[in-house]
C-alpha positions as CSV (number, residue, x, y, z in Angstrom):
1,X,14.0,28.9,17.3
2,X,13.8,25.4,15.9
3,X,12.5,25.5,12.1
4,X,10.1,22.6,10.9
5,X,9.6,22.0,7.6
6,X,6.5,19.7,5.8
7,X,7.3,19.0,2.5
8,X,4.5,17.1,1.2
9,X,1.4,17.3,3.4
10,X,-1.8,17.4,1.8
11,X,-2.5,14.1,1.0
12,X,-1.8,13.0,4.8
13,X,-3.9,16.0,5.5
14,X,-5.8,17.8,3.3
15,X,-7.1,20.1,6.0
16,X,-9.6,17.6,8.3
17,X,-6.0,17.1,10.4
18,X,-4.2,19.5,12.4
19,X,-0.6,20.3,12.1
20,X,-0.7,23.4,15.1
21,X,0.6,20.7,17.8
22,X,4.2,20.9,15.6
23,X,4.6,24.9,16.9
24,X,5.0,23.9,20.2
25,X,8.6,22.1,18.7
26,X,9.1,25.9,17.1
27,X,8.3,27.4,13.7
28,X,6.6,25.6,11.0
29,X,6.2,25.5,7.1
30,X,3.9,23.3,5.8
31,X,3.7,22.4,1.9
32,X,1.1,20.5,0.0
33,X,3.4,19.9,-2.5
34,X,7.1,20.5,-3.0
35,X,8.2,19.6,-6.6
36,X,12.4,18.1,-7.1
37,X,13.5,21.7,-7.8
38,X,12.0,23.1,-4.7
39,X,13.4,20.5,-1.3
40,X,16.7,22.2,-1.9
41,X,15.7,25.8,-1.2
42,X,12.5,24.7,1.2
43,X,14.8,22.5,3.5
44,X,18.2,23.9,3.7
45,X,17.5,25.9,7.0
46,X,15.2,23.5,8.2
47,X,16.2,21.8,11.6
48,X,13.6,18.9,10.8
49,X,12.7,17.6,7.9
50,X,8.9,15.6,7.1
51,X,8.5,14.0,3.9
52,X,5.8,11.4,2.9
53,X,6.9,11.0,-1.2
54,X,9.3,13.2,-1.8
55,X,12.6,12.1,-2.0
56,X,15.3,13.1,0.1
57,X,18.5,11.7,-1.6
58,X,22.4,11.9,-0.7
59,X,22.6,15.2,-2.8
60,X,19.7,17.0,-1.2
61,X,20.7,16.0,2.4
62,X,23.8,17.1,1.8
63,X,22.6,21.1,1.4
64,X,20.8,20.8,4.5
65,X,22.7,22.9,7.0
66,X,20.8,22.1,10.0
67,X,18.8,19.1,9.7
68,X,18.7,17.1,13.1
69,X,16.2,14.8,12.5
70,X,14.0,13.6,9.7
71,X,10.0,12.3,9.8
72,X,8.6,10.1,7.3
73,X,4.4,10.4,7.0
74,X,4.6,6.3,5.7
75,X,6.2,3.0,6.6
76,X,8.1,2.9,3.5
77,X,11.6,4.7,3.8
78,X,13.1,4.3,0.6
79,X,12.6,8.1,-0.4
80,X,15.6,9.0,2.0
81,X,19.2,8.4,1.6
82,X,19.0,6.7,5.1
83,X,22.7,5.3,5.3
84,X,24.2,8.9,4.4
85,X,21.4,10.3,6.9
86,X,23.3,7.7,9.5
87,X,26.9,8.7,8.4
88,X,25.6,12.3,9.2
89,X,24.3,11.3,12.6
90,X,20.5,12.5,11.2
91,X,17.8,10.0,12.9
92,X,15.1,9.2,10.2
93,X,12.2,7.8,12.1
94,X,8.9,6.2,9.9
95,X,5.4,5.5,11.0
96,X,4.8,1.8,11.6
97,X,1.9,-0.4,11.5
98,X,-0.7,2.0,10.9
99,X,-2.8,1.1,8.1
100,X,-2.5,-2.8,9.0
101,X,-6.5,-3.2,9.1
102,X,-7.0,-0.3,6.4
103,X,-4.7,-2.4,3.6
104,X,-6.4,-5.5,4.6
105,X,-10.1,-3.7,4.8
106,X,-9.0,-2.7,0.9
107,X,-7.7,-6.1,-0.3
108,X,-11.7,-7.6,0.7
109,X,-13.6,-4.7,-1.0
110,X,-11.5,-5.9,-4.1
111,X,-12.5,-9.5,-3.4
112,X,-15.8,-8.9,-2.9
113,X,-16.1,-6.8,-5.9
114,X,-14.5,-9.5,-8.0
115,X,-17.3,-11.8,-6.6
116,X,-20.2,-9.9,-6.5
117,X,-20.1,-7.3,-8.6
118,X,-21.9,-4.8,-6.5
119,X,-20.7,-1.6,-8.6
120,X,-21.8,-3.8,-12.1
121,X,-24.9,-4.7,-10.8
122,X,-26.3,-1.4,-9.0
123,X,-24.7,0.8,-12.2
124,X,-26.8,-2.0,-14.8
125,X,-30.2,-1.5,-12.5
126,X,-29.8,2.1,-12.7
127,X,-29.2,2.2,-16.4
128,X,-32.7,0.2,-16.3
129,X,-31.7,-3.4,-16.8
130,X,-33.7,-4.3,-14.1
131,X,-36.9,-2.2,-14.9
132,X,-36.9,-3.8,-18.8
133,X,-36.0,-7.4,-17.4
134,X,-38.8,-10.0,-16.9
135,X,-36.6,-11.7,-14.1
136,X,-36.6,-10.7,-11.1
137,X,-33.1,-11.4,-11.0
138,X,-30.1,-12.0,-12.8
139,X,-26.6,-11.5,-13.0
140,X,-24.2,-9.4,-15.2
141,X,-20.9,-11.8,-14.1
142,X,-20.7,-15.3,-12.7
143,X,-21.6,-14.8,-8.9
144,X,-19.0,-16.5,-6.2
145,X,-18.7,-17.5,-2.8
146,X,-15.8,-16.7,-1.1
147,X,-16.8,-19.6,1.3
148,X,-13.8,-22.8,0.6
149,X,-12.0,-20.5,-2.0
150,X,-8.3,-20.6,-1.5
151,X,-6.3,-17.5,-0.8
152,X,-3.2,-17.0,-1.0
153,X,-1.2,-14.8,0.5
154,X,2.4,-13.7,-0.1
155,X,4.0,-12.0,2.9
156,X,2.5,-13.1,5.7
157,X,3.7,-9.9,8.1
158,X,0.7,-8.1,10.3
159,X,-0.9,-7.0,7.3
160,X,-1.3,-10.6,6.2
161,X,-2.1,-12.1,8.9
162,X,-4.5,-9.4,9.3
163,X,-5.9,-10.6,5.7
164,X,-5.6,-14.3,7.5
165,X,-8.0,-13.3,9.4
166,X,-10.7,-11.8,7.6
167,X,-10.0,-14.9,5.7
168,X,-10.7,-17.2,7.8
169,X,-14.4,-15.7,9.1
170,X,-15.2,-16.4,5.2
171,X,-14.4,-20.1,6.2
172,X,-11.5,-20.1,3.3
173,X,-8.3,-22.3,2.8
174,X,-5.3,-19.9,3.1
175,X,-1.7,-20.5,1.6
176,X,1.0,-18.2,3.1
177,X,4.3,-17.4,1.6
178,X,7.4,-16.0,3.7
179,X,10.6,-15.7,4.5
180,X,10.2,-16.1,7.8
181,X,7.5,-19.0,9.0
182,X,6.2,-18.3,12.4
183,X,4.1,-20.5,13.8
184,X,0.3,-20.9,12.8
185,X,-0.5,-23.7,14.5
186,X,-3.9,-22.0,15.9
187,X,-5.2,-21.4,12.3
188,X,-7.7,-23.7,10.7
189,X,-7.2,-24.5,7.0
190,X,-4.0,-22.7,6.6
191,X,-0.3,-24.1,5.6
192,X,2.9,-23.0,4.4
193,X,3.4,-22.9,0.4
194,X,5.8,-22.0,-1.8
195,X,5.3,-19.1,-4.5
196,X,4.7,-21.8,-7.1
197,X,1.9,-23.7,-5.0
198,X,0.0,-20.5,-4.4
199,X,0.2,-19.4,-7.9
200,X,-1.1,-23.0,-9.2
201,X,-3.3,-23.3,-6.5
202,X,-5.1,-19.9,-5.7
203,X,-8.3,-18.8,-6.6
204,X,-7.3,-15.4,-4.8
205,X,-3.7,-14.3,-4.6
206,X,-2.5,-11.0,-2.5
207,X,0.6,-9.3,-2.1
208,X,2.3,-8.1,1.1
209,X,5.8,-8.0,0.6
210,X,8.2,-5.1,0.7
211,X,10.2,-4.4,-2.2
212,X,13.4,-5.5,-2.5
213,X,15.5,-6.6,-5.2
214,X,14.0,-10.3,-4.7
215,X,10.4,-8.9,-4.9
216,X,10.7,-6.7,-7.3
217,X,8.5,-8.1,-10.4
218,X,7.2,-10.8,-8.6
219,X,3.8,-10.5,-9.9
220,X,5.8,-11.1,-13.3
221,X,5.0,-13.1,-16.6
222,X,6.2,-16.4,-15.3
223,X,4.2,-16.0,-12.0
224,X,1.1,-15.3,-13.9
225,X,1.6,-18.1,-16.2
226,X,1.2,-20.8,-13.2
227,X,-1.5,-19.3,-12.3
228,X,-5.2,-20.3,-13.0
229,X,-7.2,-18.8,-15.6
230,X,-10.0,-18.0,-12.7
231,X,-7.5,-16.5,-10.7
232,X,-7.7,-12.9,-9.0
233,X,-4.1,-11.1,-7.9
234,X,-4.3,-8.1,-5.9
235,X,-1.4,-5.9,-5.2
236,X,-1.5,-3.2,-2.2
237,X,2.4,-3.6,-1.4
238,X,4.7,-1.3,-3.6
239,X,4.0,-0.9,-7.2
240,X,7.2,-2.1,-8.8
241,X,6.0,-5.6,-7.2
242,X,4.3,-5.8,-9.6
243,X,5.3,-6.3,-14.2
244,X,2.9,-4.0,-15.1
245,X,3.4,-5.2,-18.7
246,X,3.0,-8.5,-18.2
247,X,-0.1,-8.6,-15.6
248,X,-1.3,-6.1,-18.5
249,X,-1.0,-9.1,-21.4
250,X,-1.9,-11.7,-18.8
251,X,-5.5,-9.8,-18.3
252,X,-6.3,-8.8,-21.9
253,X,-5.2,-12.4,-23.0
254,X,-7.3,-14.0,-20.6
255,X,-4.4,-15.8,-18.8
256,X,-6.2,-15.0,-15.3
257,X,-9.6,-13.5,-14.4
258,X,-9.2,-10.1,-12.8
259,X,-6.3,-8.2,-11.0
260,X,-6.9,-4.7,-8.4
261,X,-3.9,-2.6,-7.5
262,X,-3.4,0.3,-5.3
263,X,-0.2,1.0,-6.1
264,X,2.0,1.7,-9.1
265,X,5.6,1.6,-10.0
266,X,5.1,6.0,-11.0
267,X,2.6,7.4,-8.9
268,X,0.6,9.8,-9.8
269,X,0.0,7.1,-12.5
270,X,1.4,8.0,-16.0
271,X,-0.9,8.2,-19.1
272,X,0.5,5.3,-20.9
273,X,0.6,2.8,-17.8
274,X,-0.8,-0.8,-19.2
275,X,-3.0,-1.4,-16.5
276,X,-4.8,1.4,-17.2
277,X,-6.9,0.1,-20.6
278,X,-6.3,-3.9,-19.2
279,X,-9.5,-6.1,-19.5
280,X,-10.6,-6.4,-15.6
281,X,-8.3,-4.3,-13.9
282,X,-9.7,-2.4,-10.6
283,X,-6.7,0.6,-10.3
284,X,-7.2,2.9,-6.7
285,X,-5.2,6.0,-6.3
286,X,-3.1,4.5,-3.2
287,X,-5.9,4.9,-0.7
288,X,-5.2,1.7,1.3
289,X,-4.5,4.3,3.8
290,X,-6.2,7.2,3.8
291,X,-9.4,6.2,5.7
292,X,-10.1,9.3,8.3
293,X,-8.9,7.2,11.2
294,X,-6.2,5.8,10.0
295,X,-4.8,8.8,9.4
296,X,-5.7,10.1,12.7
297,X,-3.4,7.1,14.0
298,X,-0.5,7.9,11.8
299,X,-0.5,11.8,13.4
300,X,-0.6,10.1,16.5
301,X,2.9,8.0,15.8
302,X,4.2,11.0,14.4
303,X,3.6,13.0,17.6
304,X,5.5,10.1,19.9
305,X,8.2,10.2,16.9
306,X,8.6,13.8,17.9
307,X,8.2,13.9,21.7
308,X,10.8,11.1,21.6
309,X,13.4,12.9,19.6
310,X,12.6,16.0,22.1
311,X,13.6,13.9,25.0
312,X,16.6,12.5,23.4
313,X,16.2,9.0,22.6
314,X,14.3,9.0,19.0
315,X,12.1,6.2,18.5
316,X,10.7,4.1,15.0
317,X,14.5,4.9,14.1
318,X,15.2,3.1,10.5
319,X,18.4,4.0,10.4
């Protein structure tokens, strides 16, 4: 009987998901957790292989006696030796476009924290600021409207066009930055820039890109210092995107206004991480997508990933 094996399951469900519908495929063994010195032993008579974080490099694959197939629970793939996967004729399949309007949901709860201060303001009124003031209102932080702001946007793929979007309905300007310039024609207040333009000429700045040997440390020291002092930069890409050290110095030194992240370059974040004691610095535990629903979606793509490789011709095939 075919043998599945989850390496790393709990975060994609922590137990408000079902796995049962993987026993009709044979056994299963599901982990919430494997740690490195673990895969070896936990995987070496597995048939299939599903992994969301933990790496599945040339060394481990090579142990695997039986493997057949491998399932990523993410987009990213970088946690498999893909190529040696190829060379050993092992389809690794990932779960696409999932979390599009999750990411992009995440990247306006940070803007509209950055301009309204709703956590600020409702923590101050329960502290009493509001019972002891003779006002009946004031403001803990300069209050903005998104409305005519510019955002812009770097990586301009279907999550940043989804960002476009929600843009847009807030009647703001929007600068895109890609490799690859489709046509936008139908968008008001939108144009083409250059990383430069966006970074001189932002008021919001977000990151979309994947990471790649171009990207990595975009959101570095001389990106930041073309930027404006009121600027916001928001990363919910991949965490080495991002100079951590730099965006760090750039915050507490006042070179921009605010940053939010939901990623990091070492996740779960390590204790001595700059970002974590920078001045204005909203940090989320990677929970772009881990919304109830879209979760529920991203079981769904795994279940066509596997009735597909059933039937012969695997699908969402990165390799």
């Amino acid at each position: 009987m075919p043998k599945t094996v989850i390496l790393d399951g709990y975060t994609t469900n922590p137990g408000d998901l079902s796995w049962d519908w993987l026993k009709e495929y044979g056994e299963l063994e599901v982990y919430d957790l494997t740690s490195p010195d673990e895969v070896v032993g936990r995987t070496r008579d597995a048939d299939i292989v599903i992994t969301n974080k933990t790496p599945l490099p040339r060394q481990v694959i090579e142990q695997m006696q039986k493997v057949k197939f491998i399932a990523l629970l993410s987009t990213g793939y970088n946690v498999v030796d893909c190529e040696y996967a190829r060379q050993r004729g092992i389809p690794v399949s990932n779960i696409p476009t999932y979390s599009t309007m999750a990411v992009a949901q995440l990247v306006f709860a940070y803007i509209s924290e950055f301009c309204n201060g709703v956590a600020l303001h409702s923590q101050d009124v329960r502290n009493g600021g509001w019972t002891a003031s003779p006002h009946f209102c004031y403001w803990k932080q300069p209050l903005i409207e998104m409305n005519e702001k510019t955002i812009g946007i770097v990586g301009f793929g279907k999550i940043g066009q989804a960002v476009a979007n929600i843009a847009e309905a807030y009647n703001m300007k929007i600068l895109a930055c890609s490799g690859h310039e489709t046509d936008q024609s139908g968008r008001k207040n939108f144009r083409w820039a250059s990383l430069d333009e966006i970074a001189a000429n932002a008021d919001l700045i977000t990151f979309h890109t994947p990471l790649t040997p171009k990207t990595e440390k975009m959101l570095g020291a001389d990106f930041l210092s073309k930027c404006k002092p009121s600027a916001f930069v928001i990363n919910t890409s991949r965490g080495p995107v991002v100079d951590e050290q730099a965006l760090a110095d750039a915050l507490n030194s006042d070179k921009i206004a605010g940053a939010a992240v939901d990623v990091l370059s070492v996740e779960p974040a390590r204790a001595d991480n700059p970002l974590l004691t920078a001045k204005n610095c909203y940090i989320t535990p990677h929970i772009a997508w881990a919304g109830f629903e879209t979760r529920q979606r991203l079981m769904s793509v795994l279940k066509e990933n596997f009735r597909a490789f059933a039937e012969g011709h695997p699908i969402n095939v990165v390799n």
